[in-house]
N, C-alpha and C positions, 0 to 999 in steps of 0.2 A: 071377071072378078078382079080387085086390084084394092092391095093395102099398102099403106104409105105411115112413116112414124117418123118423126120428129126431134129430139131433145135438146135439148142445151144443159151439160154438167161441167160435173171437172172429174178426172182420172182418180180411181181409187189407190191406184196405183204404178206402177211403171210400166208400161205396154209389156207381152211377151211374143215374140215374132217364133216361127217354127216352118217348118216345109212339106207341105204334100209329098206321099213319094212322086207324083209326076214332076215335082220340084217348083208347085206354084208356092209364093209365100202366104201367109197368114199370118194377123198380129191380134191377139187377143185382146182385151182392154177391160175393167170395169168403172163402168162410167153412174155417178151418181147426181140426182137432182135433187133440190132440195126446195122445199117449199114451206113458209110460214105462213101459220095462221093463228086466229084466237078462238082458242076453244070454248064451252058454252060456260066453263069458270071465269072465262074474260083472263085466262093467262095464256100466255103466246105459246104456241106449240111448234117446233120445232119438225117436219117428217122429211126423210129421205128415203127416196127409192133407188134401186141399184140396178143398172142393166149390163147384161154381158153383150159385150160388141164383138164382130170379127169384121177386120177388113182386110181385103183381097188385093194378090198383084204387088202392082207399083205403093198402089197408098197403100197397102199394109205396111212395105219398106218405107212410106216418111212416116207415117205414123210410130214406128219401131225407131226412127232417124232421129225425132223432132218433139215428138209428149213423152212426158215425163208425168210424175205421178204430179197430181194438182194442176194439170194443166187444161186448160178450159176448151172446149170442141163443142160442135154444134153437130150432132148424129143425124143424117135421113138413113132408112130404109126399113127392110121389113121385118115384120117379127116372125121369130121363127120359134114354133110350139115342138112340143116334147110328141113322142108318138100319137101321142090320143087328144092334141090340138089345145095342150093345156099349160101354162107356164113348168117350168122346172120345176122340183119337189127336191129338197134336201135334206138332210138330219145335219145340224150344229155339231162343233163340240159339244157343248153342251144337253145335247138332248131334245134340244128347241128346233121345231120344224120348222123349214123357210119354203120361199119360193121365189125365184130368178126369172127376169125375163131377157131373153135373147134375140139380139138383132144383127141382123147379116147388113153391114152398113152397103148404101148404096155412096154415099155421100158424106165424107170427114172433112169439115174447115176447122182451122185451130183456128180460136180467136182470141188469143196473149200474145200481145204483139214482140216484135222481133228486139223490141230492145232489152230485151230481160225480164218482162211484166211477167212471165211464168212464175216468179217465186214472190211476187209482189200483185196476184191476184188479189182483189177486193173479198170475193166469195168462196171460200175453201169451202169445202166439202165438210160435212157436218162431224166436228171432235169426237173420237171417239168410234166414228162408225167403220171405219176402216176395219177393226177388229171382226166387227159383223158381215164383213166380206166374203160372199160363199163359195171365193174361186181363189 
């Protein structure tokens, strides 16, 4: 059996790096896509989906190094389910139930190039959703 996932977002936020006790790194990330369409009122709808990443080792440390919150990456690898093979289940602030998907990256390119494009990305991540953030 073998699963493979793919995205292309931008950072919800600024990576957070931490250490195994065996003292491998790890960098967390919340990575968001966004996609428009037109809905059947024929006004554009706006949706973003949010996945939590972890990457390992060496590219956890660039990753932790090099993105910054808005910064644009291209995620492989696999998704990783909650015990019973099913996305994450949260309670809001608010009272409003989410659900998170998690991917153990096998594969992180940043793609904002090196001369400063980071803060001068075309495609930010959708206003406002930041707050809707479940990590």
């Amino acid at each position: 059996m073998y699963q493979n996932i793919t995205i292309v977002g931008n950072l919800g936020r600024d990576p957070e790096m931490r250490f195994t006790p065996s003292g491998q790194a790890v960098t967390n990330m919340s990575v968001g896509t966004n996609r428009t369409y037109t809905g059947p009122d024929g006004q554009k709808v706006k949706e973003t989906t949010w996945f939590r990443v972890s990457a390992w080792g060496k590219q956890a440390e660039n990753c932790n190094n090099y993105l910054k919150k808005g910064s644009k990456v291209l995620i492989e690898g696999r998704v990783v389910p909650d015990g019973s093979g099913n996305p994450r289940v949260f309670t809001r602030q608010d009272g409003t139930t989410g659900s998170s998907f998690e991917i153990s990256a096998s594969l992180v390119q940043f793609l904002d190039s090196a001369n400063g494009a980071i803060e001068n990305h075309e495609e930010p991540v959708a206003e406002g959703a930041a707050e809707d953030i479940p990590f």
